[in-house]
C-alpha positions in Angstrom: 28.0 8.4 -4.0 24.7 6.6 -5.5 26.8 3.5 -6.2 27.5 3.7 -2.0 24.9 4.5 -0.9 22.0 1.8 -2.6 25.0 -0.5 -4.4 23.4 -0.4 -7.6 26.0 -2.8 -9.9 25.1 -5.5 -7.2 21.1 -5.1 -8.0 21.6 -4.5 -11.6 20.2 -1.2 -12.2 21.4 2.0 -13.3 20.4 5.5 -12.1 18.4 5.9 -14.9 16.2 2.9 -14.6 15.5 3.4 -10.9 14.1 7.1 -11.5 11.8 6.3 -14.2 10.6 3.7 -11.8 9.9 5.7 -9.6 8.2 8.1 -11.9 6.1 5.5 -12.9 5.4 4.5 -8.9 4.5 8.2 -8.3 2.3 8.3 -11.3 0.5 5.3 -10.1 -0.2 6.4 -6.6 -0.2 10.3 -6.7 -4.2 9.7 -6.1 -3.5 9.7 -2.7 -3.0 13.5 -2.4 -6.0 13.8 -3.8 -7.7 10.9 -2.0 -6.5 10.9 2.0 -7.3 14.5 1.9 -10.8 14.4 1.4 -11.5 10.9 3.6 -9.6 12.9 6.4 -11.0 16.2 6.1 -14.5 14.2 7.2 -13.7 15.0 10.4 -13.9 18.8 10.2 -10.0 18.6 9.5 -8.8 21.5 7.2 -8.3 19.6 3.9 -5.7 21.8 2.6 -3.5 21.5 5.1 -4.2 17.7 4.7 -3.0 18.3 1.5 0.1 19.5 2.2 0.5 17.3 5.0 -0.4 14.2 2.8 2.6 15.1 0.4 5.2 15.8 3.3 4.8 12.7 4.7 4.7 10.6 1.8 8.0 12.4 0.9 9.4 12.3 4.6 8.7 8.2 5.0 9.5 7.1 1.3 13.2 8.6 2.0 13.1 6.5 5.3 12.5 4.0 3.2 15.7 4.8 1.2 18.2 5.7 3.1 17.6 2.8 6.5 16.6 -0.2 4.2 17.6 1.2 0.6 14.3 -1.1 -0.9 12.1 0.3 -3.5 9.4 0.9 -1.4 6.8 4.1 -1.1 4.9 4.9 1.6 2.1 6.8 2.4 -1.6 7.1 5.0 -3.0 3.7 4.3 -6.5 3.8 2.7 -7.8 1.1 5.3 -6.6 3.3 8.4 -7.7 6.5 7.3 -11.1 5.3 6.8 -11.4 4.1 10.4 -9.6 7.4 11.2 -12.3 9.3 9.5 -15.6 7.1 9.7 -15.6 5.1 12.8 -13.2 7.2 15.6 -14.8 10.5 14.6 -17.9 10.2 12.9 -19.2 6.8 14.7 -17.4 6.9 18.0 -17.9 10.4 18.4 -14.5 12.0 19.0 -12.8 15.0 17.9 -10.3 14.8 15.3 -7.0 14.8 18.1 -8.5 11.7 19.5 -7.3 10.3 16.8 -4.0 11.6 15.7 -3.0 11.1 19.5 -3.9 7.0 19.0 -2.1 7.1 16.0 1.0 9.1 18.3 0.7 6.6 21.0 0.5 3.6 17.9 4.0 4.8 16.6 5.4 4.8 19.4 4.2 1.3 20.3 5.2 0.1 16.6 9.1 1.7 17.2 9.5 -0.7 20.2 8.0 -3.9 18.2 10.2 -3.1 15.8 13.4 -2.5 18.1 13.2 -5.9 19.6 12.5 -7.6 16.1 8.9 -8.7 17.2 7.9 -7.9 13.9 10.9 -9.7 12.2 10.2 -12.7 14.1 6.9 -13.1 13.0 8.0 -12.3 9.3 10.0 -15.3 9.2 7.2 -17.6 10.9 4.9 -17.2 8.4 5.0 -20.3 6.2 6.7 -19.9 2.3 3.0 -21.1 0.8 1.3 -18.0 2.4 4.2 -16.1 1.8 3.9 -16.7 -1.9 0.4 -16.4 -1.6 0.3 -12.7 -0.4 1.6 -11.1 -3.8 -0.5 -13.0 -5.7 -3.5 -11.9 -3.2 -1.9 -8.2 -3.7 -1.7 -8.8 -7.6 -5.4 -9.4 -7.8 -6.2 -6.7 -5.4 -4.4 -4.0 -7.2 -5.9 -5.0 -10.6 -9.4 -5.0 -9.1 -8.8 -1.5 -8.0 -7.1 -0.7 -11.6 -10.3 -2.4 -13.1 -12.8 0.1 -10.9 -10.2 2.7 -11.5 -11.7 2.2 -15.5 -14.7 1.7 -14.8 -14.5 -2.1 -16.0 -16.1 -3.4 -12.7 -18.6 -1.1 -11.0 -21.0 -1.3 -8.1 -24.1 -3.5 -8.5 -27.0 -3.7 -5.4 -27.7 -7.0 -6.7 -24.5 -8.9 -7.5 -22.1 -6.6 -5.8 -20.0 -6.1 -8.7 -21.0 -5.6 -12.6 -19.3 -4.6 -15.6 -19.3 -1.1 -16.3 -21.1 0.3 -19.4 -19.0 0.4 -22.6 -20.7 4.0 -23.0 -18.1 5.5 -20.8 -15.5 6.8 -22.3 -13.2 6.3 -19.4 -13.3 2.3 -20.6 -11.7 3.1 -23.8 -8.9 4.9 -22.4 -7.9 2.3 -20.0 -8.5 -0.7 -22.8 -6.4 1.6 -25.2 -3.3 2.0 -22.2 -3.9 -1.6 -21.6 -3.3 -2.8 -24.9 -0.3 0.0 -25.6 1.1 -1.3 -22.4 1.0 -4.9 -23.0 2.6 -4.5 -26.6 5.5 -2.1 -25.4 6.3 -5.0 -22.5 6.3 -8.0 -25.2 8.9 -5.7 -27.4 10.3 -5.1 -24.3 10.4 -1.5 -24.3 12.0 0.9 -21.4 9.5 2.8 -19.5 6.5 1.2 -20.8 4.7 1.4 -18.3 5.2 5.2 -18.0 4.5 5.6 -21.8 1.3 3.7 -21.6 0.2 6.3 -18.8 1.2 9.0 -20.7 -0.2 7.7 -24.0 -3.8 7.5 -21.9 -3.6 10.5 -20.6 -3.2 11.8 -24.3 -6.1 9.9 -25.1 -7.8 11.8 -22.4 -7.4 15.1 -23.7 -8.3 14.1 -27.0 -11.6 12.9 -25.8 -12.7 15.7 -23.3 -12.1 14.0 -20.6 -10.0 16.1 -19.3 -9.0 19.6 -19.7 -6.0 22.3 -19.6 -5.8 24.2 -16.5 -6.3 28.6 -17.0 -4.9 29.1 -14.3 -1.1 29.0 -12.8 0.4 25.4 -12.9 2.8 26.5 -10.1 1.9 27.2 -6.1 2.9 27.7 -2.7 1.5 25.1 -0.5 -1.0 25.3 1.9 -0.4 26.1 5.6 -0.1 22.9 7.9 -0.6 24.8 10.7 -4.0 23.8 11.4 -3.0 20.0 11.8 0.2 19.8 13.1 0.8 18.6 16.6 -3.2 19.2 17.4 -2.9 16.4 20.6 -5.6 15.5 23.1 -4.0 13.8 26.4 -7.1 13.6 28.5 -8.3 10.2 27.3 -5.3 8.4 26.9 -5.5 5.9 29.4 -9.4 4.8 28.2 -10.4 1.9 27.0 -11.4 3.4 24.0 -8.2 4.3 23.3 -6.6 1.2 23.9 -9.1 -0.2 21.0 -8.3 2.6 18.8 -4.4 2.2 19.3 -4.9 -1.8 18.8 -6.5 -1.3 15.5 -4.8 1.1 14.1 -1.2 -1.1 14.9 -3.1 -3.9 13.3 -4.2 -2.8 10.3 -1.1 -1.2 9.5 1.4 -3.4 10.9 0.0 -6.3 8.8 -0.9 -4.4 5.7 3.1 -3.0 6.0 4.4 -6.6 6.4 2.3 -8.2 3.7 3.1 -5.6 1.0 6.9 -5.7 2.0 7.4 -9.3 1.5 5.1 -9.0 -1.3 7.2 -6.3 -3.4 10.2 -7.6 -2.4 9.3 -11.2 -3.3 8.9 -9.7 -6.7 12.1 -7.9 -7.0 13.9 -10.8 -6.5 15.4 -9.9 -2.8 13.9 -12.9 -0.9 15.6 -16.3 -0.3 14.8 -20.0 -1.0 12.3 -19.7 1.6 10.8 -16.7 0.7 12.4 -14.7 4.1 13.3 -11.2 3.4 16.8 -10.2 5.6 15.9 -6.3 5.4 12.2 -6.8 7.0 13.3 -5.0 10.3 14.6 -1.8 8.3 11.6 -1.8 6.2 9.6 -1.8 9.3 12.2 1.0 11.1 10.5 2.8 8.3 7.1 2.5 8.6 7.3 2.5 12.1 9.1 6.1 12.3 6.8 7.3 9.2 3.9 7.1 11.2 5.2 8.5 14.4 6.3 11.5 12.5 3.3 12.0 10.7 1.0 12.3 13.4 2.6 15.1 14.3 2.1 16.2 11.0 -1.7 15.2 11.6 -2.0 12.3 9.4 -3.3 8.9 9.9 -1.1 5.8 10.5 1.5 5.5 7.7 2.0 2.0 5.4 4.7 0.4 2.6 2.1 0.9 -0.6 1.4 -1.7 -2.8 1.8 0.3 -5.6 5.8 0.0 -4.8 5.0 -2.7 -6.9 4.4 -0.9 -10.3 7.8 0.1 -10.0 9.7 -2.7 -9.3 7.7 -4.0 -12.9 9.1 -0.9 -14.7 12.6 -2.2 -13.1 13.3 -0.6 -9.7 15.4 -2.4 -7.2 16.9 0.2 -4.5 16.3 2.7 -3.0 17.3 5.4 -5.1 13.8 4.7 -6.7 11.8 5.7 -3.4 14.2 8.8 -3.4 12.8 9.8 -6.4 9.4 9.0 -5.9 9.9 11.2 -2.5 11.4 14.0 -4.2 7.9 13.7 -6.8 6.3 14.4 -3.7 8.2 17.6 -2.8 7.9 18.8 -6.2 3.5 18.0 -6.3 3.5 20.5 -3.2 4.3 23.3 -6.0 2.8 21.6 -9.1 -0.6 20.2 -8.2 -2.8 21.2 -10.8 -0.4 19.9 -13.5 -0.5 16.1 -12.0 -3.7 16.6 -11.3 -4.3 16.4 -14.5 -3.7 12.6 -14.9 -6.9 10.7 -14.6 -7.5 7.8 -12.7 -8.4 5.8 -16.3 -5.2 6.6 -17.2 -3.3 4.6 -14.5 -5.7 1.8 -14.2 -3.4 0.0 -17.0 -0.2 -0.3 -15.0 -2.2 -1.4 -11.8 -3.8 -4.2 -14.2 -0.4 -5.0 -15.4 1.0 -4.9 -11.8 -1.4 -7.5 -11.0 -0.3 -10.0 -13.8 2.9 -9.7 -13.0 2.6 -10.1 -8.7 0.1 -13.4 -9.5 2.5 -15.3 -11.3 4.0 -16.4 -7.5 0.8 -18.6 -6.8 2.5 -21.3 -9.1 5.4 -22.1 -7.1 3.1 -23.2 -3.9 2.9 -27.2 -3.7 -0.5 -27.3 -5.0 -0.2 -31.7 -4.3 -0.1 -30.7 -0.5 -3.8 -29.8 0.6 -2.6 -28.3 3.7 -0.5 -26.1 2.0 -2.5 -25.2 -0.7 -5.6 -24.3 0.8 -5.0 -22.0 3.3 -2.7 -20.5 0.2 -5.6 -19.9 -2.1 -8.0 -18.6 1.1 -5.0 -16.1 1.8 -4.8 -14.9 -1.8 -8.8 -14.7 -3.1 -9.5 -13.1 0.4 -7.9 -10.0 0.0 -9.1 -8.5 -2.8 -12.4 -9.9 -2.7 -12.9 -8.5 1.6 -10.8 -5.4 0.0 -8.1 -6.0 2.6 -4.8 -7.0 2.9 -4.6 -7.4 6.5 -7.6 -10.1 6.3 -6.0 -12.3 3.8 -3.0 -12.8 6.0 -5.8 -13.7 9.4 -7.6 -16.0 7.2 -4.5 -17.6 5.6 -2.4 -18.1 8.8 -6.1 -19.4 10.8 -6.7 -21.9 7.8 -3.0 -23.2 7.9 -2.9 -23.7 11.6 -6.2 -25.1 11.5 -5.9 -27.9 8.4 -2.2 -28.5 10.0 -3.8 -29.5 13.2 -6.7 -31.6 11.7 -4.0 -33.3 9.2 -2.0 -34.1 12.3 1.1 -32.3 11.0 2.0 -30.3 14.2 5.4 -30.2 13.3 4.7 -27.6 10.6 3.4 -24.8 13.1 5.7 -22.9 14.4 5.0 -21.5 18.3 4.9 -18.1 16.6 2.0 -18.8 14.5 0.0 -20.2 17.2 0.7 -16.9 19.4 -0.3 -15.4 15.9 -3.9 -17.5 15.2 -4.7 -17.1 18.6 -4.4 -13.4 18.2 -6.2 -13.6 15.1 -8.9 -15.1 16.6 -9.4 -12.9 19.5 -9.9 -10.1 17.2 -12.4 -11.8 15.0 -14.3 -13.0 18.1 -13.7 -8.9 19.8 -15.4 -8.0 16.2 -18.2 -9.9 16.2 -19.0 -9.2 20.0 -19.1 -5.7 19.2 
């Protein structure tokens, strides 16, 4: 049945291998029950039901992933849309809490019909191999600068932004030490070590105090979703307010979904020559459906997570690895103050890892063709250092078109990606006007 259902000889995995993947992938993004909760529950939302909600969802659209594109893939809320949920339609713009989850409604929607006539497909295969290789490279240094804040390496600095952290902190030690273990179990070549250098930190945790036995029962029913689920608001559907809210919520997730899945899957080997991904439009049936369904479930707009990633280095290739990850996510509902117990420091390792392995595509882009190589590097530096995904791909597709034009090499733009800059730079001028 496995072997039928995500064809595991022809990717050459075994059962195993894909479900300590995806233990590894869990282990690297469970901070997002912890996480979305509390940026959500900013908005008077009850956070325990956003806990539960969190994990349903991330179960419910990871086995979307699964079973429609069989990719090893997580989803989950994205950290860039839930902020704008939380901080800028409720707390700036001033409206309640169903405001929000009715955009995001009215967004999935919106996303299921791009998807259903293969806008979104389209524009995947327009987008030039150089930025293509460029995003997981951009994503590789994105995830290890949050692995390195994750530490405690780099920290927050009023004067220069970003500083190293003091050596005083324990937290360091622990993610140099699952660094190091890490890196010497992937040069022996060692199964799971990734996994074992999360667990060997999280040892080192204990040991230090820095983290702490629960008294209390390791085992619990979940909170009542009750609170969140299906909480609507129709009256201001039709503002323009809400066509603002609905246009940047399908953009930041649309992009960050597309970027990460050509990234992850560019790593796993399941692009061709030109770096196209075939399975794009079931990838997106995904993300497009995951998000519909969880704003019923109250959440914000759902996205393919770029810590997918960590598994496909511990060797996932199919689906069976997001089943397990979503079944992880069933099983945290019951068991949250045991993987609770797994500190950030502790993870920080395998998303530094993650990013050494996702930079290594840079090198294949034809670094003697300025036109190509340029708006290559823009789209890779710009999304860690701007903390977004979705504004390394706007800067990387407005420098190409632009260099291609000045270099007089027309023929290289494709109609798409002029509809695309164009786009692009309507919403950068809409930003700046507002």
């Amino acid at each position: 049945m496995l072997e039928k259902l995500f064809h595991l000889k022809k990717h050459h995995t075994t059962p195993q291998k894909e479900l300590m993947a995806g233990l590894v992938t869990f282990l690297a993004m469970s901070y997002i029950l912890i996480v979305n909760p509390k940026i959500l529950g900013l908005t008077g939302m009850d956070t325990a039901a956003l806990f539960t909600a969190t994990a349903l969802i991330c179960a419910i659209s990871t086995l979307l992933m699964a079973l429609i594109a069989n990719l090893p893939i997580v989803l989950a809320p994205a950290m860039s849309a839930n902020t704008f949920f939380a901080t800028t339609v409720v707390l700036a713009m001033g409206y309640p809490w169903q405001f929000a989850i009715t955009a995001v409604l009215i967004m999935g929607i919106i996303f299921i019909l791009l998807t259903a006539f293969n806008v979104w497909d389209y524009i995947a295969k327009s987008i030039p191999k150089s930025l293509k290789l460029a995003m997981p490279a951009g994503i590789g240094l994105f995830i290890a600068f949050i692995g390195l804040q994750n530490a405690g390496i780099v920290v927050q600095n009023e004067r220069t932004m970003v500083a190293l952290g003091s050596f005083a902190d324990k937290g360091i030690w622990v993610a140099l030490a699952g660094l190091l273990i890490t890196g010497a179990l992937l040069a022996r070549k060692f199964p799971g070590a990734i996994l074992v250098g999360i667990l060997a930190a999280s040892v080192i945790s204990w040991a230090l105090g820095l983290i702490t036995l629960p008294h209390t029962s390791l085992v619990n029913l979940p909170p009542n979703i009750a609170p969140i689920f299906a909480q609507f608001q129709w009256s201001q559907i039709f503002t323009m307010d809400m066509l603002i809210v609905v246009f940047t919520f399908l953009f930041l997730s649309s992009f960050d979904s597309i970027g990460t899945v050509i990234a992850v899957a560019s790593k796993a080997g399941l692009t061709d020559k030109q770096g196209n991904f075939s399975q794009i439009k079931k990838a997106l049936w995904a993300n497009s459906l995951g998000t519909t369904i969880g704003s019923v479930l109250g959440m914000s707009p759902v996205v393919s997570f770029i810590e997918s990633s960590t598994g496909v280095a511990a060797g996932g290739r199919t689906g069976l690895m997001a089943v397990g990850v979503a079944l992880l996510f069933v099983l945290a509902l019951f068991f949250a103050p045991l993987f609770l117990l797994i500190p950030v420091q502790a993870v920080a390792p395998a998303l530094i890892i993650v990013g050494l392995h996702m930079i290594s595509s840079i090198l294949e882009v034809d670094f003697t063709d300025f036109t190509e190589a340029l708006p290559a590097y823009l789209c890779m530096i710009i999304m860690p250092f701007t903390f977004s995904i979705a504004m390394g791909i706007i800067i990387g597709v407005l420098s190409y078109v632009a260099i291609k034009l000045l270099a007089g090499k027309f023929k290289d733009i494709s109609p798409t990606l002029y509809v695309l800059a164009v786009l692009f730079l309507v919403k950068i001028i809409t930003d700046v006007l507002s």
